[in-house]
N, C-alpha and C positions, 0 to 999 in steps of 0.2 A: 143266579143273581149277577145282573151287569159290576160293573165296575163302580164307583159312583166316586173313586179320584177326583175326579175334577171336578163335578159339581161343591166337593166339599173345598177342594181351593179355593172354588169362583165366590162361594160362599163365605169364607172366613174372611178373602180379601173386601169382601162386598164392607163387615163390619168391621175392616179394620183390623183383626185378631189373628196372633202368629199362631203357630200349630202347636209350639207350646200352650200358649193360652187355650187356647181348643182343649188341650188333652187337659190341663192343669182342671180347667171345669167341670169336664165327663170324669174327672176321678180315674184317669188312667197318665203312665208314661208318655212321654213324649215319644219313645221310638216304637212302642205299640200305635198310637196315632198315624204316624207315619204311615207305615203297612196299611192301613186303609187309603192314605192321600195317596198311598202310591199303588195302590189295586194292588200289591202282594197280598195284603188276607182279607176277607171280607167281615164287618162286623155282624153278630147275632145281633137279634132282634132286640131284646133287652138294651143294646148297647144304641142301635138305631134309633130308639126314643130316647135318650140322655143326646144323644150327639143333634136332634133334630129338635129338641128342646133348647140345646144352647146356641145352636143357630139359628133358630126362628123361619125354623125349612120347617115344609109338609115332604111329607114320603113321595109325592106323586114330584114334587120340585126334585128331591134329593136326586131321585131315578130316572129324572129325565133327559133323554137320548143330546 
């Protein structure tokens, strides 16, 4: 699995919403959040649809290069 950092930055800033907000949404910590903005852990898949539901990203957007 690539990284997907930065699409989720480009995304959150897209709406406006700090990475707090992000995580406050998806039901997780803010410095779990993190670790994915910053490609140290990658989220499972279960997590991938809460975090692409609150962004209003498709998986092919999320993933892309």
């Amino acid at each position: 699995m690539s990284g997907i950092g930065k699409n989720l930055r480009k995304r959150s800033k897209y709406l406006n919403l700090t990475d707090a907000e992000v995580a406050r949404r998806i039901g997780i910590s803010a410095r779990r959040y993190s670790y994915y903005v910053t490609d140290q852990r990658q989220p499972d898949f279960a997590m991938l649809k809460k975090i692409c539901k609150v962004l209003r990203i498709s998986y092919n957007e999320l993933f892309a290069e």
